[in-house]
C-alpha positions as CSV (number, residue, x, y, z in Angstrom):
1,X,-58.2,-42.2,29.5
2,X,-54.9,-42.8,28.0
3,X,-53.6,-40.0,25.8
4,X,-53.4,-40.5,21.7
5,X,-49.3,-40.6,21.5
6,X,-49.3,-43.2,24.3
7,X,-52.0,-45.6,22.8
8,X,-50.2,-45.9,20.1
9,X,-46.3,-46.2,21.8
10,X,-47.9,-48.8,23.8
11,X,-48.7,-51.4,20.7
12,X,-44.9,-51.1,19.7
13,X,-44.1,-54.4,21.6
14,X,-47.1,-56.2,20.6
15,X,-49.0,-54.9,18.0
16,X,-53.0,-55.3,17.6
17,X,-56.2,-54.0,16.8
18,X,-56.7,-50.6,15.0
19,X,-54.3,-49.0,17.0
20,X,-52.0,-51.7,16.0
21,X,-52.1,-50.9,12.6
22,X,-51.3,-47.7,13.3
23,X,-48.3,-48.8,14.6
24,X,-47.7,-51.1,12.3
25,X,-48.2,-48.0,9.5
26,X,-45.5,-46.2,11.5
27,X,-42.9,-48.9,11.5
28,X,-43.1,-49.2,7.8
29,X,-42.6,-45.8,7.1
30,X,-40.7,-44.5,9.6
31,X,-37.4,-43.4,7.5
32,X,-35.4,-44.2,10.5
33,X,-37.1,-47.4,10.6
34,X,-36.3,-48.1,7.1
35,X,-32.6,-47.3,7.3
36,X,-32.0,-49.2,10.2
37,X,-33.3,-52.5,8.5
38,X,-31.5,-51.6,5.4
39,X,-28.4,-50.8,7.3
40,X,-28.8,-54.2,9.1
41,X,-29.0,-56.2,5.8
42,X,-26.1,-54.2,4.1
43,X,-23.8,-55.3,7.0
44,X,-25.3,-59.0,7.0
45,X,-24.0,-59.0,3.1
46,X,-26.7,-60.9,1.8
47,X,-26.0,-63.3,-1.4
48,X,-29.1,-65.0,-3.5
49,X,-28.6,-68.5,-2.3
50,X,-28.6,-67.3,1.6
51,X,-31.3,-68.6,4.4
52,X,-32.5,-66.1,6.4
53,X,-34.5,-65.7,9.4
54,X,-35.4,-62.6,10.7
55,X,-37.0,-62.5,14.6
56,X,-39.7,-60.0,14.8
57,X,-40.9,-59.1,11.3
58,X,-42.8,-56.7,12.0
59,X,-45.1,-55.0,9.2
60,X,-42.5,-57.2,6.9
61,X,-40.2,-53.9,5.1
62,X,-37.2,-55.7,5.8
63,X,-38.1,-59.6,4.4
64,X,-39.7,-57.3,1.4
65,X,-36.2,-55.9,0.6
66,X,-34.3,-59.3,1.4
67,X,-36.2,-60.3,-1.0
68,X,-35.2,-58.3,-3.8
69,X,-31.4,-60.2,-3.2
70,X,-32.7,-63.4,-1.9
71,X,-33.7,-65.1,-5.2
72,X,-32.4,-68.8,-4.8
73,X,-32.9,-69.3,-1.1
74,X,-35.2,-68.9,1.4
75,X,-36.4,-66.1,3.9
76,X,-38.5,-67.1,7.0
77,X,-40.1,-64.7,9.9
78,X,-41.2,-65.1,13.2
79,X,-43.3,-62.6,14.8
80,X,-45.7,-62.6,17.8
81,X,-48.6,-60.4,16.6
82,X,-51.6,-61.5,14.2
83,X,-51.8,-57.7,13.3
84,X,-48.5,-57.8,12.0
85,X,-48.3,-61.1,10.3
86,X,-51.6,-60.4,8.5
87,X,-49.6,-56.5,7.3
88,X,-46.2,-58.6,6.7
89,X,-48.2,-61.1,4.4
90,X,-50.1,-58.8,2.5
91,X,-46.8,-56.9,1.6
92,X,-45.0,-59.6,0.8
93,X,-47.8,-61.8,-1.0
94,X,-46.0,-62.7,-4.3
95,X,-42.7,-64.3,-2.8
96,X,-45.3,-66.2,-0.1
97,X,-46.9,-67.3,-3.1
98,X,-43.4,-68.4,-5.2
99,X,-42.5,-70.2,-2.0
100,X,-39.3,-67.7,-1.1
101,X,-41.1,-66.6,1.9
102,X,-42.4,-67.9,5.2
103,X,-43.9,-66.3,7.8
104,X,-44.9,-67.6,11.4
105,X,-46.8,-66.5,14.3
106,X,-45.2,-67.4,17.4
107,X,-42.6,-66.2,20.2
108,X,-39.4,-66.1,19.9
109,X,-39.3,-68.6,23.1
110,X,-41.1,-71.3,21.1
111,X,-39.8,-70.9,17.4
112,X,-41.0,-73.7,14.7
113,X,-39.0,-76.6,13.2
114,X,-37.0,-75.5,10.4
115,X,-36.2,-77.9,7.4
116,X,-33.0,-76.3,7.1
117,X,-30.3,-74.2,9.1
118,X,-30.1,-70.6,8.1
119,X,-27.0,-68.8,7.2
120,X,-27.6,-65.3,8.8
121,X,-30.3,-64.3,11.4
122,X,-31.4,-60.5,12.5
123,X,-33.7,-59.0,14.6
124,X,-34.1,-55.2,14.8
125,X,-35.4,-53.1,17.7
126,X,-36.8,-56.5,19.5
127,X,-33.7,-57.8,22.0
128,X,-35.3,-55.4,24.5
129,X,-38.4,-57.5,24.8
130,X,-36.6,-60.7,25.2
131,X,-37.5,-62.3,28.6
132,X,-34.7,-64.4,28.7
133,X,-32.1,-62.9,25.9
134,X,-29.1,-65.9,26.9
135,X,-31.5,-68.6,26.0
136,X,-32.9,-67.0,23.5
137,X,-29.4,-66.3,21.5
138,X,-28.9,-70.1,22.7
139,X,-31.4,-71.2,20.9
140,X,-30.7,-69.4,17.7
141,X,-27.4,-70.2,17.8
142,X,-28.7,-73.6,17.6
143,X,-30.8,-72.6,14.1
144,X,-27.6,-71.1,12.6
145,X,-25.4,-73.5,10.4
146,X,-21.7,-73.8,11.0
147,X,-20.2,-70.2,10.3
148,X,-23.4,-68.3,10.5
149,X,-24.3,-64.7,10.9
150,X,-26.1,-63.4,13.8
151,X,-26.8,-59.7,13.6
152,X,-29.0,-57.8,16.4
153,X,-29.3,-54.4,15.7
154,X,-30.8,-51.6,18.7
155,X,-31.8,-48.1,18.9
156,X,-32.6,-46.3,22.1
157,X,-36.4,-44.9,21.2
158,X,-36.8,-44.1,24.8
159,X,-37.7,-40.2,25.4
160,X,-34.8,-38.1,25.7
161,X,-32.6,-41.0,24.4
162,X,-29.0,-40.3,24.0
163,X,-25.8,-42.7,22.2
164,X,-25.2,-43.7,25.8
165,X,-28.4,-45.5,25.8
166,X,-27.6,-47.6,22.8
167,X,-23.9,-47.9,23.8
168,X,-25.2,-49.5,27.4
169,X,-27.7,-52.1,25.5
170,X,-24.7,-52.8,22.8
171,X,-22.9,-53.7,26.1
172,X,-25.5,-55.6,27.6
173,X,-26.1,-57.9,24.0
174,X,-22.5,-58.4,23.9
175,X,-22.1,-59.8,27.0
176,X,-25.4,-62.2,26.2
177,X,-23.7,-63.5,23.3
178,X,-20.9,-64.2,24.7
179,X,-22.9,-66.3,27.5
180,X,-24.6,-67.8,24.6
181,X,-21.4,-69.2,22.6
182,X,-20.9,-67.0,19.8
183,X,-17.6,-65.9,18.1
184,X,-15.8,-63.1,16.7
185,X,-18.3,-60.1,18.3
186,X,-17.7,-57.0,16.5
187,X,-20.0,-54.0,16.4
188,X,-21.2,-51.3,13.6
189,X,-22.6,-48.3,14.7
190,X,-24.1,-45.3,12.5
191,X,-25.4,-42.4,13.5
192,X,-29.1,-41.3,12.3
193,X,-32.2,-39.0,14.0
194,X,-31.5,-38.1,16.5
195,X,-29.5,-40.8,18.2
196,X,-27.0,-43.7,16.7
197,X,-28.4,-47.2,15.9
198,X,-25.8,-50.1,15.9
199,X,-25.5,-54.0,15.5
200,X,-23.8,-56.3,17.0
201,X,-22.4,-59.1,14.6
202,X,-21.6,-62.7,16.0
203,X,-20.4,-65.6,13.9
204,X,-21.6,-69.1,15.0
205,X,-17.6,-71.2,15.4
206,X,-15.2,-71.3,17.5
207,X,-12.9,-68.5,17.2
């Protein structure tokens, strides 16, 4: 039978069930959890009039705090797990209501039509499960207006993890959005419990 801790590491890619919303509990209140999605939004600079689209939602923290700044635009989420969407919705019921919000259920290899192109896109913790991250940042490269923002942000959770884990995925989703046409790479990087998180920022032009 398969041990408490590792029923519950195991719905981390794909919540559901109980033991997905135990997960999903986790995820929201996680402090490291929360910084990191803060941190990713500070960097992203977000203005009231902005379109976002964040890949993997999760239990919704982060489009609950976008939310707070994004007043005049529009926020949509994609995310692969009922359990998740049904935790993100609840949470963030009043803008889904006022029309600020939208969230999906879906992969991020099949995403929905958009009305609009967004003006920054994130994902947090999620690259990893990617089957195919070049097409993937192809194809959200494709959703980003002229100029855009692309942030992916990653932190090694792997036991024993060390910076050099995060520093050899920060070189691995550079090199993917460089395959994938993006501009103007930089990355942040800020150290938290007990490793460093960091984000790697791509613009959507020619440089």
């Amino acid at each position: 039978m398969m041990p408490l801790k590792q029923k519950v590491v195991a719905q981390f890619m794909r919540p559901q069930g109980f033991w997905g919303q135990v997960a999903g509990f986790i995820m929201a209140n996680r402090p490291s959890n929360i910084k990191r999605n803060e941190w990713t939004l500070d960097l992203l600079k977000l203005k009231p009039t902005d379109h976002l689209l964040e890949v993997g939602f999760g239990p919704g923290v982060a489009i609950k705090k976008a939310s707070r700044i994004i007043t005049k635009g529009s926020i949509a989420g994609i995310d692969h797990s009922e359990t998740m969407l049904a935790q993100a919705s609840k949470l963030n019921s009043d803008a889904i209501q006022c029309g600020t919000v939208e969230l999906y259920l879906g992969t991020v290899e099949e995403l929905p039509a958009f009305a609009r192109p967004f003006d920054k896109i994130f994902s947090a913790n999620v690259v990893q499960f990617w089957r195919d991250p070049v097409a993937t940042f192809k194809k959200l490269r494709s959703l980003l207006a002229p100029s855009g923002i692309i942030a992916t942000t990653y932190m090694a959770r792997n036991k024993g993890a060390t910076n050099a884990d995060t520093h050899a995925m920060v070189k691995e989703i550079i090199r993917q959005l460089q395959a994938s046409g993006f501009s103007s790479i930089r990355v942040e990087e800020k150290q938290m419990n007990p490793v460093s998180v960091a984000s790697v920022l791509a613009v959507n032009g020619v440089e």
